[in-house]
Backbone as XML, in Angstrom:
<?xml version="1.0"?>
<chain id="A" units="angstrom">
  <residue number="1" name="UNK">
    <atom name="N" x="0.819" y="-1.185" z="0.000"/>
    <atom name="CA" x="0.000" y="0.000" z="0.000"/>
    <atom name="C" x="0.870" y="1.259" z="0.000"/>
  </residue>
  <residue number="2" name="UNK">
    <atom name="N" x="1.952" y="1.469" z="0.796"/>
    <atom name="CA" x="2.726" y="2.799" z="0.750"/>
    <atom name="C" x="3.831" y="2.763" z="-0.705"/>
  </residue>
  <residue number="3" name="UNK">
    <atom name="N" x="4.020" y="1.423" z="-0.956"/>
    <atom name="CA" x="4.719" y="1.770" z="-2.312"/>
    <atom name="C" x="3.781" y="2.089" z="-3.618"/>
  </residue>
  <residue number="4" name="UNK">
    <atom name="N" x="2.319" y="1.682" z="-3.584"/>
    <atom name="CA" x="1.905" y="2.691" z="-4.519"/>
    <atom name="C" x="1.502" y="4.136" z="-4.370"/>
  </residue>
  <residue number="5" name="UNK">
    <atom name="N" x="1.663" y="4.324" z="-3.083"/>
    <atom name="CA" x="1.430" y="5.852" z="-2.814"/>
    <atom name="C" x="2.819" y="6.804" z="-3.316"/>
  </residue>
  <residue number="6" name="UNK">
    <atom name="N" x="3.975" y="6.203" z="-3.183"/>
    <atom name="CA" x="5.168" y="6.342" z="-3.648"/>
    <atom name="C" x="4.868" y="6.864" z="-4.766"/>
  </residue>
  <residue number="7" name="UNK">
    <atom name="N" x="4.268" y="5.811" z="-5.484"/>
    <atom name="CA" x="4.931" y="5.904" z="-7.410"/>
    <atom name="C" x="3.417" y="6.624" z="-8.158"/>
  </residue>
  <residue number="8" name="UNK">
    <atom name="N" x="2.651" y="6.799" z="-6.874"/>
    <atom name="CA" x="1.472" y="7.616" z="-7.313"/>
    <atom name="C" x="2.515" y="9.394" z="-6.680"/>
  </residue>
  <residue number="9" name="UNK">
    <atom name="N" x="2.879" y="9.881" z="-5.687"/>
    <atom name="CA" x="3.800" y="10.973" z="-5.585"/>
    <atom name="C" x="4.707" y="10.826" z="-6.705"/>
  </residue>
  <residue number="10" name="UNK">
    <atom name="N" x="5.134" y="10.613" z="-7.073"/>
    <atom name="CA" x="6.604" y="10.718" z="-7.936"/>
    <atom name="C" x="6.039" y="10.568" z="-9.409"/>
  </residue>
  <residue number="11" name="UNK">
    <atom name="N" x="5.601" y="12.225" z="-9.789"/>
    <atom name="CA" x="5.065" y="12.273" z="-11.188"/>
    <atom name="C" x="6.021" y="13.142" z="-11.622"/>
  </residue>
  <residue number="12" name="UNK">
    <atom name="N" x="6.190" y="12.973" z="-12.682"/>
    <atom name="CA" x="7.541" y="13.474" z="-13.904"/>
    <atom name="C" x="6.938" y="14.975" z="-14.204"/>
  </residue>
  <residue number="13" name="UNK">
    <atom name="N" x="7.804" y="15.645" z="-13.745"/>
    <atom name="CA" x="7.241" y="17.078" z="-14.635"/>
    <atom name="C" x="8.384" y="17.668" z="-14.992"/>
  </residue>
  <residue number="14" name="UNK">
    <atom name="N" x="8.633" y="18.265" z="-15.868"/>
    <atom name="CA" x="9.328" y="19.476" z="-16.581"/>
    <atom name="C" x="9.394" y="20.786" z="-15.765"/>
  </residue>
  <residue number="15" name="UNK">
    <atom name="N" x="10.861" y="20.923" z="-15.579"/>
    <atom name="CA" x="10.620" y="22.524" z="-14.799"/>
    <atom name="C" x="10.349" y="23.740" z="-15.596"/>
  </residue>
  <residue number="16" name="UNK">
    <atom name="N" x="10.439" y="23.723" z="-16.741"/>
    <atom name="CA" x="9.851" y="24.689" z="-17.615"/>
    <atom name="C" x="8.994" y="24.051" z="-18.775"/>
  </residue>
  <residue number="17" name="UNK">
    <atom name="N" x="7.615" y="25.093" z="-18.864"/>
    <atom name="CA" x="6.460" y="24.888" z="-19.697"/>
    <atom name="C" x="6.944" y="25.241" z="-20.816"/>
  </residue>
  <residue number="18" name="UNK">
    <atom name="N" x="6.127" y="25.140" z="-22.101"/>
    <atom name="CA" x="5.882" y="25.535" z="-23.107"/>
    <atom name="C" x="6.092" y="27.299" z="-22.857"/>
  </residue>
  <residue number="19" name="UNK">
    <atom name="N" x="5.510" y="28.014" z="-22.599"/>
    <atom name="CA" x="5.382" y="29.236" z="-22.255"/>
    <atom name="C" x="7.206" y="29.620" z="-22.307"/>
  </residue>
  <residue number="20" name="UNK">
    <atom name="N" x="7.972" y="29.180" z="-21.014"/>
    <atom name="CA" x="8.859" y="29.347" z="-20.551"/>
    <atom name="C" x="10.313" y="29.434" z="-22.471"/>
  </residue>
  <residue number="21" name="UNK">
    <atom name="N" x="10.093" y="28.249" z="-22.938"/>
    <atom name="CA" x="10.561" y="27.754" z="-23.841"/>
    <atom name="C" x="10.214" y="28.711" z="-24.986"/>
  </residue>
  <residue number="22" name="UNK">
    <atom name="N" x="9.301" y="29.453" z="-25.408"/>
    <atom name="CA" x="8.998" y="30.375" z="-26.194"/>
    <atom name="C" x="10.063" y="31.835" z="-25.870"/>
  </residue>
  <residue number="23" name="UNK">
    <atom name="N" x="9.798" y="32.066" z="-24.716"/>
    <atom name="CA" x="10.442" y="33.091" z="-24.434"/>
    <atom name="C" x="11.881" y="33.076" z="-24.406"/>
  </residue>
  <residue number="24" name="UNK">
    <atom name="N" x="12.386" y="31.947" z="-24.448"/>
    <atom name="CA" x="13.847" y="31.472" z="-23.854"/>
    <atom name="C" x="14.212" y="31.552" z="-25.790"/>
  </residue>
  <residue number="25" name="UNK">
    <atom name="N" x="13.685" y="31.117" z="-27.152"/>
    <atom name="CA" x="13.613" y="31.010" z="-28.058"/>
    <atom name="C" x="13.603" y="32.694" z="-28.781"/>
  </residue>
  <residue number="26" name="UNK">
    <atom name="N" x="13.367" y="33.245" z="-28.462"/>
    <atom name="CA" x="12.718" y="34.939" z="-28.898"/>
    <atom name="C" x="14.410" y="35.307" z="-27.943"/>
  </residue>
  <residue number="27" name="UNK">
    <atom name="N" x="14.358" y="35.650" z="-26.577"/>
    <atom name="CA" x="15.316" y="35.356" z="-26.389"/>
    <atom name="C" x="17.164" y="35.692" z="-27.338"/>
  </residue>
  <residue number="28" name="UNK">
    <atom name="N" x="16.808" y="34.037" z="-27.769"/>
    <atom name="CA" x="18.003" y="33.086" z="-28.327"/>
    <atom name="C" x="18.217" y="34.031" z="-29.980"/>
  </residue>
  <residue number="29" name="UNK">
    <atom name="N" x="16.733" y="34.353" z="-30.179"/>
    <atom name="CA" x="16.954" y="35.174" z="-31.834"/>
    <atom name="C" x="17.449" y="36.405" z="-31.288"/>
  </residue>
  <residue number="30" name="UNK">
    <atom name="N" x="17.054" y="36.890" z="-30.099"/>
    <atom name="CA" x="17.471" y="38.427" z="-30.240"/>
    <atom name="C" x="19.041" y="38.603" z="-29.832"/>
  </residue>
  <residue number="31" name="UNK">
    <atom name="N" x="19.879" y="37.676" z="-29.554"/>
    <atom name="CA" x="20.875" y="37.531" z="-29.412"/>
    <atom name="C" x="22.211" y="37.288" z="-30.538"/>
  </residue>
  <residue number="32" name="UNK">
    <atom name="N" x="21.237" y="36.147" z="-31.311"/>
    <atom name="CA" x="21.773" y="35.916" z="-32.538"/>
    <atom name="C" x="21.988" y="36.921" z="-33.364"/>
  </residue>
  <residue number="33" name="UNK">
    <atom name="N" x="20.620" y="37.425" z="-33.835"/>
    <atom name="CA" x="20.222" y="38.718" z="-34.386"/>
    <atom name="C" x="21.849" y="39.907" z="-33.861"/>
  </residue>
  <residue number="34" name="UNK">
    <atom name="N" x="21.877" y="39.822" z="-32.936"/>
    <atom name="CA" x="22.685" y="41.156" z="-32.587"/>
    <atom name="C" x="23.880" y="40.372" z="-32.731"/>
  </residue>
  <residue number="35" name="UNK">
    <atom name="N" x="24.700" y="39.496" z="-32.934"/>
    <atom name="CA" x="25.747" y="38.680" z="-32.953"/>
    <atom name="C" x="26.162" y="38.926" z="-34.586"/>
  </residue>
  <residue number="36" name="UNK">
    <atom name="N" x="25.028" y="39.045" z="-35.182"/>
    <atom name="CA" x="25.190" y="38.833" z="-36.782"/>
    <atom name="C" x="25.015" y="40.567" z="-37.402"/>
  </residue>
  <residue number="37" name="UNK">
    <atom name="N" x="24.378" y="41.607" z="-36.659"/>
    <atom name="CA" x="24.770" y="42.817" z="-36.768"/>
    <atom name="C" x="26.134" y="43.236" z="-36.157"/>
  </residue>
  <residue number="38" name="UNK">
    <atom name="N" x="26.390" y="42.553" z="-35.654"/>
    <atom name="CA" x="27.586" y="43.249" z="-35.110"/>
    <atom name="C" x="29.187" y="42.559" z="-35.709"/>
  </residue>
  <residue number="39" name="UNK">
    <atom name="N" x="28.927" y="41.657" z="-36.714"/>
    <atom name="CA" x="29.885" y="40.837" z="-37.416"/>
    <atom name="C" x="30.521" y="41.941" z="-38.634"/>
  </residue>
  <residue number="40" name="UNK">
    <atom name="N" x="31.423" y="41.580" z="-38.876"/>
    <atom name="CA" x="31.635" y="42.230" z="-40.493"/>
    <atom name="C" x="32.990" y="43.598" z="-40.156"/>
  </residue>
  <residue number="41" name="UNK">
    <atom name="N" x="32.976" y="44.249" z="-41.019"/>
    <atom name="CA" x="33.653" y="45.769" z="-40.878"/>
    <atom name="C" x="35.132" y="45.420" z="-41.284"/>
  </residue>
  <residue number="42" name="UNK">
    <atom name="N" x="35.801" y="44.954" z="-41.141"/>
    <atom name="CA" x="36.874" y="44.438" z="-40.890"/>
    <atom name="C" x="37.406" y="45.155" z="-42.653"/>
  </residue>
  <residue number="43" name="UNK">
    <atom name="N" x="38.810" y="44.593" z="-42.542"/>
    <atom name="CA" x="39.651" y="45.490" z="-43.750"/>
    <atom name="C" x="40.411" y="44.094" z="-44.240"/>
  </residue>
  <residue number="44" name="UNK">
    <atom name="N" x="40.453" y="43.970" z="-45.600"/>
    <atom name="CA" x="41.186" y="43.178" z="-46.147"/>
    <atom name="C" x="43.029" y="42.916" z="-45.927"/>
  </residue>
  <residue number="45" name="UNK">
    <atom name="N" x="42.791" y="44.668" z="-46.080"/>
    <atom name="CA" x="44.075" y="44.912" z="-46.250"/>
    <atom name="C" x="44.858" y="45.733" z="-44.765"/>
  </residue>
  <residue number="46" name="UNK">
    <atom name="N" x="45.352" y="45.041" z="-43.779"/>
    <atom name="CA" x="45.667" y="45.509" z="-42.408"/>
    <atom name="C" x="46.366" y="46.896" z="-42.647"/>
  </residue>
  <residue number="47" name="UNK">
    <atom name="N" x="47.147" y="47.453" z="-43.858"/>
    <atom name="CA" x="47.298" y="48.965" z="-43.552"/>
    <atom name="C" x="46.126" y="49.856" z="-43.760"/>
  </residue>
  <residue number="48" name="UNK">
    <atom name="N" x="45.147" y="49.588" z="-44.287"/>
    <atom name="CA" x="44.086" y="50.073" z="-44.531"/>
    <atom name="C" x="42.993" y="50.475" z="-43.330"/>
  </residue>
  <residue number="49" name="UNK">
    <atom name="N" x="42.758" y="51.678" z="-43.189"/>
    <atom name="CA" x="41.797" y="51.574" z="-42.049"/>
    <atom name="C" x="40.526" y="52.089" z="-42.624"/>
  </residue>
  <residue number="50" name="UNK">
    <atom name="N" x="39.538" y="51.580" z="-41.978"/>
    <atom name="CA" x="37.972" y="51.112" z="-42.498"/>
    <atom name="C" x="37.126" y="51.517" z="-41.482"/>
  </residue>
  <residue number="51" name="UNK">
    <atom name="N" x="37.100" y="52.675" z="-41.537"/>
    <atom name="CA" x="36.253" y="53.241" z="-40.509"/>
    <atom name="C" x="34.377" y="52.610" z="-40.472"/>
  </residue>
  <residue number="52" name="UNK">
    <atom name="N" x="34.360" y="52.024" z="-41.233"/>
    <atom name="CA" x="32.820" y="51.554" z="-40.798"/>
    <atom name="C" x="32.908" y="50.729" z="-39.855"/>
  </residue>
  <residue number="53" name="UNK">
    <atom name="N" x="34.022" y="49.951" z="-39.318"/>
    <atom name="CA" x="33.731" y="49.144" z="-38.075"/>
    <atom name="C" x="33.056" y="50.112" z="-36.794"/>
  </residue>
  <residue number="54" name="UNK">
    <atom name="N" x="32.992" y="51.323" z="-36.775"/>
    <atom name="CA" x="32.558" y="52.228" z="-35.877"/>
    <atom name="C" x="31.246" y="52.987" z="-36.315"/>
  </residue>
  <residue number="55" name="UNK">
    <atom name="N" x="30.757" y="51.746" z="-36.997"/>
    <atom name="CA" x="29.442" y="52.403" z="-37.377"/>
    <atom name="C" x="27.986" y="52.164" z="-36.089"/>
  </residue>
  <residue number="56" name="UNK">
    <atom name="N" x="27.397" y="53.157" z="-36.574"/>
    <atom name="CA" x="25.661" y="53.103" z="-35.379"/>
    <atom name="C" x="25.513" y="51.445" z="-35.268"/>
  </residue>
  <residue number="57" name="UNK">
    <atom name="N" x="25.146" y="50.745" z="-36.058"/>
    <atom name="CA" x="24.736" y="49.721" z="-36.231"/>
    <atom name="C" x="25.724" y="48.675" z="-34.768"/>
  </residue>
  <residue number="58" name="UNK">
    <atom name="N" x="27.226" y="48.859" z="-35.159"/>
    <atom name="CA" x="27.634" y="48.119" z="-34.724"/>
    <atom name="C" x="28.073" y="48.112" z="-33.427"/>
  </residue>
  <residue number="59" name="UNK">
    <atom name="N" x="27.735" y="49.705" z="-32.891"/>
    <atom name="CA" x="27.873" y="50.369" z="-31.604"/>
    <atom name="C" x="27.189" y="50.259" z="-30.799"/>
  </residue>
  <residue number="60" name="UNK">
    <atom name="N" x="26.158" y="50.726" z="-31.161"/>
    <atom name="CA" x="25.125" y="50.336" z="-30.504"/>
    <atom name="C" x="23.331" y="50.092" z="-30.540"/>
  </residue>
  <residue number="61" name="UNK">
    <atom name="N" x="23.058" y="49.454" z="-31.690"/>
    <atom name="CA" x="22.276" y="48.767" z="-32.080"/>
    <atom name="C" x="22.661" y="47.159" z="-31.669"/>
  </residue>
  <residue number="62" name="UNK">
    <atom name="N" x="23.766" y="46.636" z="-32.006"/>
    <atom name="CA" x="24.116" y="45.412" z="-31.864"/>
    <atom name="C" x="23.916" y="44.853" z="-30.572"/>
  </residue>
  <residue number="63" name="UNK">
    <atom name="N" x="25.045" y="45.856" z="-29.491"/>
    <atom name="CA" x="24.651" y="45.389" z="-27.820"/>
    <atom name="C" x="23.564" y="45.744" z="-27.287"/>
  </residue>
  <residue number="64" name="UNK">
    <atom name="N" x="22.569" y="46.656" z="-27.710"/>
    <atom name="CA" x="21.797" y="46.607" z="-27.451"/>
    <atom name="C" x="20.390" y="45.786" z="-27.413"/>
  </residue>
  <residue number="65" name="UNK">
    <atom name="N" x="20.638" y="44.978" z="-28.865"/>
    <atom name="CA" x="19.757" y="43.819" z="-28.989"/>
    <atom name="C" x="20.582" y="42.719" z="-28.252"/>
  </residue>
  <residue number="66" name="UNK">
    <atom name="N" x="21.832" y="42.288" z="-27.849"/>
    <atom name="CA" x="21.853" y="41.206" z="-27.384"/>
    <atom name="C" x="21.591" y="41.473" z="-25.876"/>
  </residue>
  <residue number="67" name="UNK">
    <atom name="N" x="21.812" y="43.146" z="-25.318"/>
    <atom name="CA" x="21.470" y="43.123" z="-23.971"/>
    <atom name="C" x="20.118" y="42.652" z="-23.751"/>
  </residue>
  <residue number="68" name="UNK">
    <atom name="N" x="19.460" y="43.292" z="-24.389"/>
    <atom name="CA" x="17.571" y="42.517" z="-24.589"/>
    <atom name="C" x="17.444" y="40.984" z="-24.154"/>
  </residue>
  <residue number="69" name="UNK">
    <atom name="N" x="17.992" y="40.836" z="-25.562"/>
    <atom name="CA" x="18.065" y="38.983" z="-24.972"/>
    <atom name="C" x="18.317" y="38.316" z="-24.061"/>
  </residue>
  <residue number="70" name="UNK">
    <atom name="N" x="19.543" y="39.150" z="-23.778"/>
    <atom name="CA" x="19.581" y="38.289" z="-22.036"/>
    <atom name="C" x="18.717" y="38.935" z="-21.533"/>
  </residue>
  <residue number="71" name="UNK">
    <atom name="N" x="18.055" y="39.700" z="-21.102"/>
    <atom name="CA" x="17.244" y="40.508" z="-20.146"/>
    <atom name="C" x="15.942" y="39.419" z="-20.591"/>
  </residue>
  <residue number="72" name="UNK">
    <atom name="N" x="15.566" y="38.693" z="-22.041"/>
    <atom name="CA" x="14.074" y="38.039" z="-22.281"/>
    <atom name="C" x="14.274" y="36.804" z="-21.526"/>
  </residue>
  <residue number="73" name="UNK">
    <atom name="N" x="16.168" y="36.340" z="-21.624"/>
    <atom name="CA" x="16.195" y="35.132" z="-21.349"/>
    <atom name="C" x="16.560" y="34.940" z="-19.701"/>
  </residue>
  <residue number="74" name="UNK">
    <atom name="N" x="16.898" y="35.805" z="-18.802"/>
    <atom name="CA" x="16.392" y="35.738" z="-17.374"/>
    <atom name="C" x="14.741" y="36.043" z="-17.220"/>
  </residue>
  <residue number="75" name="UNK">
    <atom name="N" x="14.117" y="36.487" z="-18.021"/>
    <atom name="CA" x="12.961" y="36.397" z="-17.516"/>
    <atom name="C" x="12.222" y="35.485" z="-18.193"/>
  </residue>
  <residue number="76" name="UNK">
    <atom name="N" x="12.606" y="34.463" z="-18.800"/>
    <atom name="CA" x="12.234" y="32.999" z="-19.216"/>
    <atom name="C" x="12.542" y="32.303" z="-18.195"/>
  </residue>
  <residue number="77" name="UNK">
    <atom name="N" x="13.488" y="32.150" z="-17.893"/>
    <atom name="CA" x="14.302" y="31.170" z="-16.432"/>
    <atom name="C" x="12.994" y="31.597" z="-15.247"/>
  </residue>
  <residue number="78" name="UNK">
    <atom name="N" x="12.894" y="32.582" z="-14.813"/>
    <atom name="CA" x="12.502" y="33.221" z="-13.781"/>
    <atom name="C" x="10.574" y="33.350" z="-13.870"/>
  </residue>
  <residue number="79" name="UNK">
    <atom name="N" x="10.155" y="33.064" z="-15.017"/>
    <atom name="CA" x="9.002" y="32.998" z="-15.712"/>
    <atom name="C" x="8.202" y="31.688" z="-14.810"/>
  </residue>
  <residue number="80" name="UNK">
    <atom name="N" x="6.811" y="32.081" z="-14.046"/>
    <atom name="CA" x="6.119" y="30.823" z="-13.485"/>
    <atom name="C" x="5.013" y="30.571" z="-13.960"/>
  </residue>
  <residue number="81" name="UNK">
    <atom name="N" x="4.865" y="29.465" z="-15.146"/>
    <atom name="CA" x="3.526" y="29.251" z="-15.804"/>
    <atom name="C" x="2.522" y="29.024" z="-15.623"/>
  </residue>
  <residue number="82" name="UNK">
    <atom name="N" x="2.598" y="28.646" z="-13.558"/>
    <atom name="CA" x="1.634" y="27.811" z="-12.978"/>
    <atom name="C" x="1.061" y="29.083" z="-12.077"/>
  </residue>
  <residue number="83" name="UNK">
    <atom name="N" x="1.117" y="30.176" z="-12.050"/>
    <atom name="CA" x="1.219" y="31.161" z="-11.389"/>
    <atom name="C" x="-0.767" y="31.214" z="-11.648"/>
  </residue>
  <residue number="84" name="UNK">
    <atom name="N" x="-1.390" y="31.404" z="-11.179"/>
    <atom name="CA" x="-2.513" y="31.601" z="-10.706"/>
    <atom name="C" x="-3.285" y="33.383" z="-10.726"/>
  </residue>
  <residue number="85" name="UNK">
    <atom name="N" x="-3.543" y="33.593" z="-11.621"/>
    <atom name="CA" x="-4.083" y="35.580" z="-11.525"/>
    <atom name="C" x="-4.545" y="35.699" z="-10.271"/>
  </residue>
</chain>
């Protein structure tokens, strides 16, 4: 009798929902996203200087979308799906 009360307690759950996983995903793009704006600029030729590596885009547009992301993706972690209004 107490070992099926056991294996009736001991139900499998996932610590993060669906919900959680969306946000953690949105997240993961807005990171990427700013990883791939912020790539590039660079000079073929090392005596050459190429001032677009100091462009808006790559200053601060770029960290600014990946700061986002982490900021979506602690509040995915931190996100409670079971939370009750």
């Amino acid at each position: 009798m107490g070992e099926q009360k056991r294996k009736e307690e001991t139900k499998f759950e996932f610590i993060f929902q669906r919900k959680n996983y969306r946000f953690m995903l949105i997240g993961l793009a807005f990171i990427a996203v700013g990883f791939i704006l912020m790539a590039g600029g660079g000079s073929d030729d090392p005596n050459v200087f190429n001032p677009e590596i100091y462009s808006w885009r790559r200053i601060r547009l770029a960290p600014a979308l990946i700061l986002i992301g982490f900021g979506i993706e602690v509040y995915a972690i931190l996100l409670n799906p079971n939370k009750k209004k």
